[in-house]
C-alpha positions as protocol buffer text, in pm:
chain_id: "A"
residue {
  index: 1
  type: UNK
  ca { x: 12637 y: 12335 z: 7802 }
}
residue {
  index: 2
  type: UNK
  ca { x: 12766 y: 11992 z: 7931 }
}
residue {
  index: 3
  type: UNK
  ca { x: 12401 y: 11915 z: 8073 }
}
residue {
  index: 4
  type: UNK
  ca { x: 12302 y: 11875 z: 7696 }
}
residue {
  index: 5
  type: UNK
  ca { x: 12535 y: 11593 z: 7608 }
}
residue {
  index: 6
  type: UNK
  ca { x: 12355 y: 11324 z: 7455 }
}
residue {
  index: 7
  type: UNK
  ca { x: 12406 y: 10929 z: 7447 }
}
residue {
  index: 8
  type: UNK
  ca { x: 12457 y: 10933 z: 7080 }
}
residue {
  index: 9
  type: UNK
  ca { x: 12730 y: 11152 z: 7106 }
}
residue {
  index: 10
  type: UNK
  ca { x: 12919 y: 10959 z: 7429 }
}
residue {
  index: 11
  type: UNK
  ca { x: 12850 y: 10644 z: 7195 }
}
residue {
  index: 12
  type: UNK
  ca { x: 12995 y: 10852 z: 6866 }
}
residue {
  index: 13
  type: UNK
  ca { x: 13287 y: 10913 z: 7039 }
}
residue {
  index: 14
  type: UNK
  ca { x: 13347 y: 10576 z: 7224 }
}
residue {
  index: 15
  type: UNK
  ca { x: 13319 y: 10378 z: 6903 }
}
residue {
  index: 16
  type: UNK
  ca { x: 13528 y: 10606 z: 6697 }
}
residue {
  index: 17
  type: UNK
  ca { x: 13789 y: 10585 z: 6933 }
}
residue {
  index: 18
  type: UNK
  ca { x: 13770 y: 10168 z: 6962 }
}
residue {
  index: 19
  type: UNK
  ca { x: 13679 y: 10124 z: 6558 }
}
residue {
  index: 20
  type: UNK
  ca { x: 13992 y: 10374 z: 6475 }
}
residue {
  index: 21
  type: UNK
  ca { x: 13791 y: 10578 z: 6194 }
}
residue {
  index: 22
  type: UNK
  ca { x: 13445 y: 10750 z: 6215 }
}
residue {
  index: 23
  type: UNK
  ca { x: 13320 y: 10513 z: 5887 }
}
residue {
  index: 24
  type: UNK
  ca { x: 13413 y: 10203 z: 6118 }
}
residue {
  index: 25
  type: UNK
  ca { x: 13209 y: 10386 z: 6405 }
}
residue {
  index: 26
  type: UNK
  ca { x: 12901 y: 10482 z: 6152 }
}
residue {
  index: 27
  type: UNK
  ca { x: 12916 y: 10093 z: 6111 }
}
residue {
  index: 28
  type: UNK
  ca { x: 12970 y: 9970 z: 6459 }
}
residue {
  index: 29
  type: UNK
  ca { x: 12661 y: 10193 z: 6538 }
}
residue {
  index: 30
  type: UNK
  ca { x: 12483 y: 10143 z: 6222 }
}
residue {
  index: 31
  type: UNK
  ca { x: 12464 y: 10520 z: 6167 }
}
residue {
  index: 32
  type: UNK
  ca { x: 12600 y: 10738 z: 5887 }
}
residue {
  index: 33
  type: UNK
  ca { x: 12940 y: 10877 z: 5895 }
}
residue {
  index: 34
  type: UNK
  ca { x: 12845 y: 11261 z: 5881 }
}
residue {
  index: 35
  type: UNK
  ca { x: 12594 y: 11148 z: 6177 }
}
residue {
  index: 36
  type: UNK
  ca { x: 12920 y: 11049 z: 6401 }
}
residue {
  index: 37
  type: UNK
  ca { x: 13078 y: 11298 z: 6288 }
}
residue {
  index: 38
  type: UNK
  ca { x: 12872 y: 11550 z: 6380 }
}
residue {
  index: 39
  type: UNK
  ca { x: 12753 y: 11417 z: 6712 }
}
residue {
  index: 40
  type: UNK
  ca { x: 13160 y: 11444 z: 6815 }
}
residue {
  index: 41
  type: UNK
  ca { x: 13219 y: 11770 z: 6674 }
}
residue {
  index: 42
  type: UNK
  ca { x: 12896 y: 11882 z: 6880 }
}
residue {
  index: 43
  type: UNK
  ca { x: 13067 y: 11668 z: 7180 }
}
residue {
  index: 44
  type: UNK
  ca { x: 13394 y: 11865 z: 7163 }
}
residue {
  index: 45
  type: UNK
  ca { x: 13205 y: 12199 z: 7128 }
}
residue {
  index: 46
  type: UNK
  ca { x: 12989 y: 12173 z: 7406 }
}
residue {
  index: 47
  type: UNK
  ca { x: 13299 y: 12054 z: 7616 }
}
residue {
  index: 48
  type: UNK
  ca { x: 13542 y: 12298 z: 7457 }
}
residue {
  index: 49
  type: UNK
  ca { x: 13832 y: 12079 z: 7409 }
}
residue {
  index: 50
  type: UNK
  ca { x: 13947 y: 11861 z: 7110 }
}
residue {
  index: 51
  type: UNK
  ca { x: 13903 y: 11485 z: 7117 }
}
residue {
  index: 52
  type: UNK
  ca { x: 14047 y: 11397 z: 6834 }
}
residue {
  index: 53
  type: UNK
  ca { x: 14342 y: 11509 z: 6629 }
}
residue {
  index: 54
  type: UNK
  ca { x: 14215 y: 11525 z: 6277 }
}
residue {
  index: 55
  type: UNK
  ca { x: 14540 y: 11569 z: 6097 }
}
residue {
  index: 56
  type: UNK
  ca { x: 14634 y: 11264 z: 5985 }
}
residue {
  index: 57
  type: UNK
  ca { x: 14465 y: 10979 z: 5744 }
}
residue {
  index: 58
  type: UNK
  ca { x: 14272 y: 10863 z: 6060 }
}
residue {
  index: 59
  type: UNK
  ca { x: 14157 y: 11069 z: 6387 }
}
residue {
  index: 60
  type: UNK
  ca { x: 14359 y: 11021 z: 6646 }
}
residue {
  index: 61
  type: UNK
  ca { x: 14272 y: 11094 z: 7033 }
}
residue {
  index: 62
  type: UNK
  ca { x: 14437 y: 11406 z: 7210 }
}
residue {
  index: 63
  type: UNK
  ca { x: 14582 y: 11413 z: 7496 }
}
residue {
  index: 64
  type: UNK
  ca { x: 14233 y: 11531 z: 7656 }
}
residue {
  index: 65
  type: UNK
  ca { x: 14040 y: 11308 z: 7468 }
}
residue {
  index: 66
  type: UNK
  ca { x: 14245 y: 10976 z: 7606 }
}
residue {
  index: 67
  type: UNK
  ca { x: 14150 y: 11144 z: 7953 }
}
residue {
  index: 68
  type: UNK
  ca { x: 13808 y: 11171 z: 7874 }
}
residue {
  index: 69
  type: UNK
  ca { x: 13743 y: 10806 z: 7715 }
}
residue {
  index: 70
  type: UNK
  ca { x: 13709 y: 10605 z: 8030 }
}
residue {
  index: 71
  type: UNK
  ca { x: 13441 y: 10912 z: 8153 }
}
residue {
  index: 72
  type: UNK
  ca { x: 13224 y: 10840 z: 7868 }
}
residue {
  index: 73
  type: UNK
  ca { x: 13271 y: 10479 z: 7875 }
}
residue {
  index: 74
  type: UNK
  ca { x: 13124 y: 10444 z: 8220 }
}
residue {
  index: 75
  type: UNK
  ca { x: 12848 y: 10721 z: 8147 }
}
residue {
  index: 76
  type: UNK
  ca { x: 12752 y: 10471 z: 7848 }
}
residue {
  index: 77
  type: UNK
  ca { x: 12841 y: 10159 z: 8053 }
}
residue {
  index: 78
  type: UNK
  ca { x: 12625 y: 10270 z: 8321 }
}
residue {
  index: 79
  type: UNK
  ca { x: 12295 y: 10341 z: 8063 }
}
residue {
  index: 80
  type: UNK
  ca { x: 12333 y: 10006 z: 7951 }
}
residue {
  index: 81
  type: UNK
  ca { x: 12329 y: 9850 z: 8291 }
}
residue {
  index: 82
  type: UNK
  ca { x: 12059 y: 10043 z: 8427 }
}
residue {
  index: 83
  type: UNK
  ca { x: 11861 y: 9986 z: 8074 }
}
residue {
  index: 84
  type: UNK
  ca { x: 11918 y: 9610 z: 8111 }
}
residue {
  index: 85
  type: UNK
  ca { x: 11806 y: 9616 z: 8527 }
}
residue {
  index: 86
  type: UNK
  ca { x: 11534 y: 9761 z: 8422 }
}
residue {
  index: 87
  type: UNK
  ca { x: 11402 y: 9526 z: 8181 }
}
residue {
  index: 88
  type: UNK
  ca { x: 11490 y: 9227 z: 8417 }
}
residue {
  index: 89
  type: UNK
  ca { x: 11272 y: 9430 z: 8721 }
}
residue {
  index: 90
  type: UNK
  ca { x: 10977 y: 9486 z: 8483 }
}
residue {
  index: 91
  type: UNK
  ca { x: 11016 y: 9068 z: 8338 }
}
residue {
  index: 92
  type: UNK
  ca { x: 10927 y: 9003 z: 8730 }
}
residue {
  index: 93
  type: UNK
  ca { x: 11244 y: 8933 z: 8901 }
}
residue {
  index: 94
  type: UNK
  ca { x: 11318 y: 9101 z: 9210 }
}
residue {
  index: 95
  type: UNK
  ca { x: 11592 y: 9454 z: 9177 }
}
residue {
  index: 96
  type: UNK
  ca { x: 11760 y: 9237 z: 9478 }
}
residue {
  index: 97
  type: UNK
  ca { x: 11823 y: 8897 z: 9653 }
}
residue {
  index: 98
  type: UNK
  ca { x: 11881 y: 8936 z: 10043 }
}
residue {
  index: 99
  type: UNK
  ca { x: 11943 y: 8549 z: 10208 }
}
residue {
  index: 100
  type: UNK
  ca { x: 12072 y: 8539 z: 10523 }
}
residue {
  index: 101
  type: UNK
  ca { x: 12250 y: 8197 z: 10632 }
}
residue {
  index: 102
  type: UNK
  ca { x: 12302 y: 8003 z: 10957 }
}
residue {
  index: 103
  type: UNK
  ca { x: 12641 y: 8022 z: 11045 }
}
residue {
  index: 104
  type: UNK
  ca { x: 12647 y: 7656 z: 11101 }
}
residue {
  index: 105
  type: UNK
  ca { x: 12524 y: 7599 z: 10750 }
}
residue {
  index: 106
  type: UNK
  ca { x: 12851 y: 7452 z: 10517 }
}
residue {
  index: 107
  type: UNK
  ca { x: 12985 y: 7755 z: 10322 }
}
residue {
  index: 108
  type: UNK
  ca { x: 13099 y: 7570 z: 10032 }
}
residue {
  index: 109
  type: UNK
  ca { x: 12784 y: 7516 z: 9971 }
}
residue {
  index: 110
  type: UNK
  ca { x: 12615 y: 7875 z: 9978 }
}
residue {
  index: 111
  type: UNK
  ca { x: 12956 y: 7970 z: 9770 }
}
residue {
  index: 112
  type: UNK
  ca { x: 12904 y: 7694 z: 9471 }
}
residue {
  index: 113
  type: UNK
  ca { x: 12527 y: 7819 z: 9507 }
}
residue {
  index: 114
  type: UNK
  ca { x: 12574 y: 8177 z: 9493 }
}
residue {
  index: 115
  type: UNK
  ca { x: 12831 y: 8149 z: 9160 }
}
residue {
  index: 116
  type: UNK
  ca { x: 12529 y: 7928 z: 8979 }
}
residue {
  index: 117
  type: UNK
  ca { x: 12305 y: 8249 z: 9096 }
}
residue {
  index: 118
  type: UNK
  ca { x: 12531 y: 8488 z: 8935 }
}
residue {
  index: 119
  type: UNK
  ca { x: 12539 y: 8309 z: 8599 }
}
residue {
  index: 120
  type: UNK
  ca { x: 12146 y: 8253 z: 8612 }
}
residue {
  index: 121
  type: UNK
  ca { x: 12040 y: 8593 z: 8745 }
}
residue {
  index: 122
  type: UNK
  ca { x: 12349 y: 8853 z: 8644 }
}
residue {
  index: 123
  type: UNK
  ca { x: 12111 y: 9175 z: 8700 }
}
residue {
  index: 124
  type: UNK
  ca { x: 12027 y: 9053 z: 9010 }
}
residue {
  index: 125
  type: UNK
  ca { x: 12315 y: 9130 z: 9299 }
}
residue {
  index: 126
  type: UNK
  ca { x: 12280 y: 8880 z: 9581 }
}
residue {
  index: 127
  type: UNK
  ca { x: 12321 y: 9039 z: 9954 }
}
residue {
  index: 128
  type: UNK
  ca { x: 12419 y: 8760 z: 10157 }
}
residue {
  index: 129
  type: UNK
  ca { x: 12387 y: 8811 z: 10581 }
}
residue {
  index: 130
  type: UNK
  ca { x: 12565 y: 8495 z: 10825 }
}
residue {
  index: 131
  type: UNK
  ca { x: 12425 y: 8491 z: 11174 }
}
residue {
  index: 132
  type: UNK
  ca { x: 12347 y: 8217 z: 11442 }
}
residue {
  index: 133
  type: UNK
  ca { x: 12055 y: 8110 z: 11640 }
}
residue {
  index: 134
  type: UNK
  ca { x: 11814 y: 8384 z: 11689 }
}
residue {
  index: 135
  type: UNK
  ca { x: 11974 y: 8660 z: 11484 }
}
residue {
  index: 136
  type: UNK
  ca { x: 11983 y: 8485 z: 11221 }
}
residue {
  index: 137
  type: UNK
  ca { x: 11601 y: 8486 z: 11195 }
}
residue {
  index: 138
  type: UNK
  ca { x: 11588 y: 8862 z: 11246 }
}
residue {
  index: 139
  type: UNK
  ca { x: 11658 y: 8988 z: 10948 }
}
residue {
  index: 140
  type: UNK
  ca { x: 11425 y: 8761 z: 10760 }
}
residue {
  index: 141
  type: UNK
  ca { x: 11134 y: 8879 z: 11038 }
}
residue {
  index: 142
  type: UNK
  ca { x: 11187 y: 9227 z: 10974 }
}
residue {
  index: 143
  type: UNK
  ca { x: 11227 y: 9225 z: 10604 }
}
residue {
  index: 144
  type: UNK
  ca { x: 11558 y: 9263 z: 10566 }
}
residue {
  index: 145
  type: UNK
  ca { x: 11622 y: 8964 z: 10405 }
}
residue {
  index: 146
  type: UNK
  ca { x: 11369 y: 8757 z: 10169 }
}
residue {
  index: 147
  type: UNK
  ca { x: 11546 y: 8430 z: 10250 }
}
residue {
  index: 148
  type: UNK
  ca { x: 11651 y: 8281 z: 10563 }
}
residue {
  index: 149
  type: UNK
  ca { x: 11831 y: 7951 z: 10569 }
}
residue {
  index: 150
  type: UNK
  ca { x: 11791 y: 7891 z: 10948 }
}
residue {
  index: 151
  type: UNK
  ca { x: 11904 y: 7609 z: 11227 }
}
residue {
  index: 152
  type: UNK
  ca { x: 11565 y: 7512 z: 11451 }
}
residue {
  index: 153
  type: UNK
  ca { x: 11525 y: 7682 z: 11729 }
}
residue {
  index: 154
  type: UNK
  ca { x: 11274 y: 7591 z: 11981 }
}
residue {
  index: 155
  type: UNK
  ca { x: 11084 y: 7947 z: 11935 }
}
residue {
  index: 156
  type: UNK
  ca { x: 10716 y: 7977 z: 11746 }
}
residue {
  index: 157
  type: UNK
  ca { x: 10765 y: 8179 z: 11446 }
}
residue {
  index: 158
  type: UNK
  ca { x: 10382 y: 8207 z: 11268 }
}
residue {
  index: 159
  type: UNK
  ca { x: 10488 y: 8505 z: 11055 }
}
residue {
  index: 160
  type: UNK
  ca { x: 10753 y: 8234 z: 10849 }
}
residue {
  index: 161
  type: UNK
  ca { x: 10669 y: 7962 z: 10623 }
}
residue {
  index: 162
  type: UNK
  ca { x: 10946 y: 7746 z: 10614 }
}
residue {
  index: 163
  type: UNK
  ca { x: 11076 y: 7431 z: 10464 }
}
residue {
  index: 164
  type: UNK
  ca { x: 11298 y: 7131 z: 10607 }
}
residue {
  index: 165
  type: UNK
  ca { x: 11648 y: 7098 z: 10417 }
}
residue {
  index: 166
  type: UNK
  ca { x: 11788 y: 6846 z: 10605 }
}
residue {
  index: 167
  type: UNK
  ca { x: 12001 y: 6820 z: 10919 }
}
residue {
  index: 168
  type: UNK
  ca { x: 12379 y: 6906 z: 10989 }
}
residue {
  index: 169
  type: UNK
  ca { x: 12642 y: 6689 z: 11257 }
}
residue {
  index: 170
  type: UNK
  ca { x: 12724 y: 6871 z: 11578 }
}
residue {
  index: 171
  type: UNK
  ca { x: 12930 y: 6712 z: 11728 }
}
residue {
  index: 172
  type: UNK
  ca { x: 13181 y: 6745 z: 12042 }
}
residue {
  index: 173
  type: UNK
  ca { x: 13511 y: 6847 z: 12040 }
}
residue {
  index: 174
  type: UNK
  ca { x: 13842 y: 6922 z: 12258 }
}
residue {
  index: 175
  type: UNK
  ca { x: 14191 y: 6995 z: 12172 }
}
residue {
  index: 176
  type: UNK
  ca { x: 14437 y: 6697 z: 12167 }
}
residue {
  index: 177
  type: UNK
  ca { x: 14594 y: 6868 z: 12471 }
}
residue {
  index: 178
  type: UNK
  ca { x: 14280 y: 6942 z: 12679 }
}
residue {
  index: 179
  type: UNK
  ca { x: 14223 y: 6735 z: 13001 }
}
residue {
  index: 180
  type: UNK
  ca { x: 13901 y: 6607 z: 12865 }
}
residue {
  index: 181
  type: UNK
  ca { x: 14100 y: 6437 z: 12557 }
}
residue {
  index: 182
  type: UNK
  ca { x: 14274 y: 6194 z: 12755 }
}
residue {
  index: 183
  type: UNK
  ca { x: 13938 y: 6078 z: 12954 }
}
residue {
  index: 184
  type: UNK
  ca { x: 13716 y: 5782 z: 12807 }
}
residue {
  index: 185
  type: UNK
  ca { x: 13629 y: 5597 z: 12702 }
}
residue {
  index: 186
  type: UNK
  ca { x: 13278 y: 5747 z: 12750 }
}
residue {
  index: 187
  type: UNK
  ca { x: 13285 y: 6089 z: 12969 }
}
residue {
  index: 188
  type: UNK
  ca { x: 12986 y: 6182 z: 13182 }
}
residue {
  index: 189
  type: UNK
  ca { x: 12811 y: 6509 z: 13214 }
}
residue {
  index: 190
  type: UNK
  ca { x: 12972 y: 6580 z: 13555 }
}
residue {
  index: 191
  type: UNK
  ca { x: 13341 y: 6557 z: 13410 }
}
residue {
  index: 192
  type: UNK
  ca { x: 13266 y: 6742 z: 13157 }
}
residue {
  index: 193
  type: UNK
  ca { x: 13081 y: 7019 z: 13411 }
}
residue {
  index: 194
  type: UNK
  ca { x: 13430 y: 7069 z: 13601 }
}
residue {
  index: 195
  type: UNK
  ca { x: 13641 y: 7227 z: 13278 }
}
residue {
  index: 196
  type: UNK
  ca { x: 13517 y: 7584 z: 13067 }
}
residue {
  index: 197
  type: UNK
  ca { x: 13220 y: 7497 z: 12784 }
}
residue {
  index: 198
  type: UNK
  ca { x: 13286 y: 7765 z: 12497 }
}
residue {
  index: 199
  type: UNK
  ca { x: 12920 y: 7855 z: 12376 }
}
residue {
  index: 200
  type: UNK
  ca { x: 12821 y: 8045 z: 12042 }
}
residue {
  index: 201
  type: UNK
  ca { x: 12535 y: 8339 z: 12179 }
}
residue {
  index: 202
  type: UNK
  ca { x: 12266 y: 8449 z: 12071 }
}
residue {
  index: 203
  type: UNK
  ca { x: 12306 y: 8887 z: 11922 }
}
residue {
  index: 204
  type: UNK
  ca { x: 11931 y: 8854 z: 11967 }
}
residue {
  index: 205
  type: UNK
  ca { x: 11701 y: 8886 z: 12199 }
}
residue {
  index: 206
  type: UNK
  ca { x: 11481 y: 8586 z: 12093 }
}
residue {
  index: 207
  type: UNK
  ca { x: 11654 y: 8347 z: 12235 }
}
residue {
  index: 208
  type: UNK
  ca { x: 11692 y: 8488 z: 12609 }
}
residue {
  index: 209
  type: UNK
  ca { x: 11683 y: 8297 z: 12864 }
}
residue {
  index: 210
  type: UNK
  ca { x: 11716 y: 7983 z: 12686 }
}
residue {
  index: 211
  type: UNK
  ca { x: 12068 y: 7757 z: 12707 }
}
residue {
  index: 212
  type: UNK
  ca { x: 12057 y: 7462 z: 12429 }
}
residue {
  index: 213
  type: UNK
  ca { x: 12364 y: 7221 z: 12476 }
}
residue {
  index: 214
  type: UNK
  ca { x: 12454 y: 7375 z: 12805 }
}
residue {
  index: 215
  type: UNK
  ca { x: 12606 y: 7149 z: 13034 }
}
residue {
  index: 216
  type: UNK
  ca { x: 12921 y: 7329 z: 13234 }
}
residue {
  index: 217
  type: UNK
  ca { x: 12830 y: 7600 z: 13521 }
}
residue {
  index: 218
  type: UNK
  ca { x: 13157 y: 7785 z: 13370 }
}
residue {
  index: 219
  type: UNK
  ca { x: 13079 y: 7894 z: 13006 }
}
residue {
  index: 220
  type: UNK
  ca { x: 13259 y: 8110 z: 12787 }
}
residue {
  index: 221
  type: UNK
  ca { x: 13003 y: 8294 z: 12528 }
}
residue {
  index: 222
  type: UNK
  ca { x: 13100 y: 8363 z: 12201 }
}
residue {
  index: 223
  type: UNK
  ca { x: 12986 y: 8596 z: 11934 }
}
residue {
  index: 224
  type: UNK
  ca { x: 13123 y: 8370 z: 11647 }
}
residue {
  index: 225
  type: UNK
  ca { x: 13195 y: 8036 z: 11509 }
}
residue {
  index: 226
  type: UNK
  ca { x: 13525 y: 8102 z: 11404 }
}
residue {
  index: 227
  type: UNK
  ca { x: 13638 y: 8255 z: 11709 }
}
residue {
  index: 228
  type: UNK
  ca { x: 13511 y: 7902 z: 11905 }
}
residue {
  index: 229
  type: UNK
  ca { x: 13688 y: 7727 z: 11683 }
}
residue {
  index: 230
  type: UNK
  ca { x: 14060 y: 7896 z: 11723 }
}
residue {
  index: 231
  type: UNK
  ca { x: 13927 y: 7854 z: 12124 }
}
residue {
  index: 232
  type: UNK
  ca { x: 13847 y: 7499 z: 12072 }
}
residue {
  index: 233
  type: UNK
  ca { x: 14200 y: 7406 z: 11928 }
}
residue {
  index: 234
  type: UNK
  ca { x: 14404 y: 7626 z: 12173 }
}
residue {
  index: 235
  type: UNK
  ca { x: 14215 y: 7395 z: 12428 }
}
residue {
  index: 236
  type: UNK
  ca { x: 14033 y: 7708 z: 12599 }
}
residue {
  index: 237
  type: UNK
  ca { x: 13775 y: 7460 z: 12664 }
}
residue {
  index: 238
  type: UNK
  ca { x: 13519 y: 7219 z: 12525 }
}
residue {
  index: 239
  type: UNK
  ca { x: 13240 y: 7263 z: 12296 }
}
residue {
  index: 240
  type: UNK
  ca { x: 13023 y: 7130 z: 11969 }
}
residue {
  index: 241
  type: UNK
  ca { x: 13075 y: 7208 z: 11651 }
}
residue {
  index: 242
  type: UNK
  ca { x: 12910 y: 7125 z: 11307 }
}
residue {
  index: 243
  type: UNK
  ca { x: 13122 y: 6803 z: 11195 }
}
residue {
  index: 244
  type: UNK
  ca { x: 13205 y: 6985 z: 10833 }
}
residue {
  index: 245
  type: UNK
  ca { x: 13372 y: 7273 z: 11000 }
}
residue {
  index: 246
  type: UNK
  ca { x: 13574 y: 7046 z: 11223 }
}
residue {
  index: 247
  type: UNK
  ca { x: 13655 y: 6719 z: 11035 }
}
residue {
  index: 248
  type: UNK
  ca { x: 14031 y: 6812 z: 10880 }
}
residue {
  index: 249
  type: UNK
  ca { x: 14135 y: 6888 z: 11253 }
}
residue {
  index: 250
  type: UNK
  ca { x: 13993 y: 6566 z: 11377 }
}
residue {
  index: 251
  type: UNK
  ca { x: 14196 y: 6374 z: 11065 }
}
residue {
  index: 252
  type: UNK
  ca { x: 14477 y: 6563 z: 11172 }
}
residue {
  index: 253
  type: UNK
  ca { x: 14443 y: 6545 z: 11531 }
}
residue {
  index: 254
  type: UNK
  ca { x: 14421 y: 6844 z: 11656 }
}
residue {
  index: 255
  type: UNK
  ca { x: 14101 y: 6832 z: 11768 }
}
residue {
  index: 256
  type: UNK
  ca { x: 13935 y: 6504 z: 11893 }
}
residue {
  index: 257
  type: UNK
  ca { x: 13578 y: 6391 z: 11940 }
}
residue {
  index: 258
  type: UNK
  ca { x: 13460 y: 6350 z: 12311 }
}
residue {
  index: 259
  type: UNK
  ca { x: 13240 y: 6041 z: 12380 }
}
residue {
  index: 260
  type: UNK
  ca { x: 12997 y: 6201 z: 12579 }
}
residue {
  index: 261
  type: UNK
  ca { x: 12796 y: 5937 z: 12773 }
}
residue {
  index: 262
  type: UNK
  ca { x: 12412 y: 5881 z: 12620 }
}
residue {
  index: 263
  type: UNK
  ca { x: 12470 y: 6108 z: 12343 }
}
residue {
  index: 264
  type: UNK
  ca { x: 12473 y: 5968 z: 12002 }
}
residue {
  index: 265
  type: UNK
  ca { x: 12818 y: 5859 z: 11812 }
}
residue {
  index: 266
  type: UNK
  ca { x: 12749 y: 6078 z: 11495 }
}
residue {
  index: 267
  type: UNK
  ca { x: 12668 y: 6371 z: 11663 }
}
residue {
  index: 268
  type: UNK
  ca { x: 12345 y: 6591 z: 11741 }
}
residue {
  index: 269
  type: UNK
  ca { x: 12133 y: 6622 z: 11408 }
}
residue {
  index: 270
  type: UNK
  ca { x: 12044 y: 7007 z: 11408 }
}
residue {
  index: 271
  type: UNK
  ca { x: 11728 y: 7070 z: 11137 }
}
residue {
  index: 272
  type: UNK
  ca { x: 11864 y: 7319 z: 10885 }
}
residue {
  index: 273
  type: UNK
  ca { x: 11496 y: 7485 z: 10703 }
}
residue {
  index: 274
  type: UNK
  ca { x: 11451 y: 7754 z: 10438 }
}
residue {
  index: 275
  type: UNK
  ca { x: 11219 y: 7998 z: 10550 }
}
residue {
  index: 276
  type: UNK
  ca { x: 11032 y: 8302 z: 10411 }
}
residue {
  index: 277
  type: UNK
  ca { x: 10770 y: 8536 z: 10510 }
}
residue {
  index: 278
  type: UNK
  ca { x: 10435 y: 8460 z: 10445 }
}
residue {
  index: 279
  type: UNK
  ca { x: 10332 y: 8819 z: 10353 }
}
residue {
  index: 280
  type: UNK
  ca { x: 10574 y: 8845 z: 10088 }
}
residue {
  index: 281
  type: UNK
  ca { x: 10556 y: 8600 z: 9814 }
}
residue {
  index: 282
  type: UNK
  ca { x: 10859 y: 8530 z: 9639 }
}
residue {
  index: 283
  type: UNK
  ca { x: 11006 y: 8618 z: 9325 }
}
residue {
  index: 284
  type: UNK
  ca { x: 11176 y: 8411 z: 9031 }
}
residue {
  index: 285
  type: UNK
  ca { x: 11524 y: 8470 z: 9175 }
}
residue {
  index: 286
  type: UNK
  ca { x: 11417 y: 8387 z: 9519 }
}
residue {
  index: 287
  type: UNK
  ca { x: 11201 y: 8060 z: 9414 }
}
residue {
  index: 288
  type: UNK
  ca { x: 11519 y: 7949 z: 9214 }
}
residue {
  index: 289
  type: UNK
  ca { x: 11736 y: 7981 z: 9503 }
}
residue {
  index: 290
  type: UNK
  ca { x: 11544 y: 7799 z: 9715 }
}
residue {
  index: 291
  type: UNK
  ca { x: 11490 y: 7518 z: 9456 }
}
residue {
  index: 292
  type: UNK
  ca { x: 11832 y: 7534 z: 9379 }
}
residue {
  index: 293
  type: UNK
  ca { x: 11954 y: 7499 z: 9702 }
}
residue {
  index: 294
  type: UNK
  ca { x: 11714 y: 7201 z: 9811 }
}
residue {
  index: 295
  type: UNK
  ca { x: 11904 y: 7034 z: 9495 }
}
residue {
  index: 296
  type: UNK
  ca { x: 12250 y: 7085 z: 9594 }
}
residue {
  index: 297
  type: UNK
  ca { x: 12128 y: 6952 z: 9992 }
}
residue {
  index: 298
  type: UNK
  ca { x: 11956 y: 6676 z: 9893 }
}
């Protein structure tokens, strides 16, 4: 018998309960009252227990009935959301926004742009993926993702159409306590060869056999940013960093820039791109986060 609820009675019994009366729910609902009433009577017979005590001026819940409230209010909760996902899906917008972001790419950023993306597109959830150098183009390569917003990597890439942000600061950094922090005032590449480099790899493939900013024979690889950075200020070793992720420790000293002989004072500029397959066109939600996003950069 329970597989013959209906909404109207789930609703019937919902309102009554919130509105305090069945008149205040045949209002709420714009229905009659001997329609509410009836669609909770048939409610409590088809689930054989009483909802509401009817002894009193006004109905009041049972025991059971308080139990069974929240039940019905995510049943009904749920019809509305998957009512309301449907009519954004059929307007055009995509079920689903996948992005996946550099891990060099300023997180404040992708936060402040994400909570605008929430507001604009509330049926929409947002899947966010953070990976560096090559695996963070997988995902967008195999479809996992729509959106890629992707550090350059010297690797061809004619199944991606992509788009130039702008450019973060990498720059190179040491502990206050390393060796390397008391040398200068400009430090050649073979000083900086003798002490450990701490590297960010690549989790892909697509990047094999390549090095980029490699200048130490002894290199420590790393799987994260974060990780390199707790290295980086227990003076493990050397290494660059984007200049946002780094700039309160080099205010507060704990970390210090390394004047690296013929290398430029502000740091390595490395091109930060949006990129998207070219076999997939791209939705309202994804065309606003991109367009949103170039905003915010530029």
């Amino acid at each position: 018998m329970l597989d013959g609820l209906s909404l109207d009675q789930l609703r019937s019994f919902v309102a009554a309960a919130e509105e305090g009366s069945f008149s205040a729910a045949g209002r709420k609902l714009n229905r009659v009252q001997s329609a509410v009433s009836g669609w909770i009577a048939a409610l409590e017979h088809q689930m054989g227990v009483a909802l509401f005590d009817r002894s009193g001026r006004f109905p009041k819940l049972t025991p059971a009935g308080l139990l069974l409230l929240a039940d019905a209010r995510n049943v009904v909760s749920g019809v509305d959301m998957m009512k309301a996902r449907a009519k954004v899906m059929a307007s055009g917008v995509e079920a689903e926004l996948s992005v996946v972001v550099d891990v060099f790419f300023p997180t404040p950023i992708v936060s402040a742009l994400a909570k605008e993306f929430a507001l604009k597109f509330p049926m929409t959830p947002l899947r966010l993926f953070v990976e560096g150098l090559g695996a963070a183009y997988v995902p967008v390569l195999d479809g996992r993702c729509s959106i890629g917003v992707l550090g350059a990597l010297p690797v061809p890439f004619p199944s991606l159409i992509g788009e130039r942000l702008g450019s973060i600061s990498l720059v190179t950094v040491a502990a206050k306590t390393h060796p390397l922090a008391s040398v200068g005032p400009s430090i050649d590449r073979r000083e900086l060869s003798k002490h450990v480099q701490l590297v960010l790899t690549d989790r892909s493939e697509l990047s094999a056999g390549q090095d980029h900013g490699v200048i130490s024979p002894s290199t420590w690889r790393l799987a994260d940013l974060s990780t390199k950075h707790a290295f980086l200020k227990d003076a493990v070793g050397w290494g660059n960093m984007p200049l946002h992720m780094v700039e309160g420790d080099l205010e507060s000293g704990d970390l210090v820039l390394l004047d690296v002989e013929d290398s430029p004072e502000d740091g390595y500029g490395l091109t930060m791109s949006v990129f998207h397959r070219a076999s997939s066109p791209m939705g309202p939600a994804a065309g606003w986060f991109i367009e949103r996003l170039r905003t915010m950069i530029g």
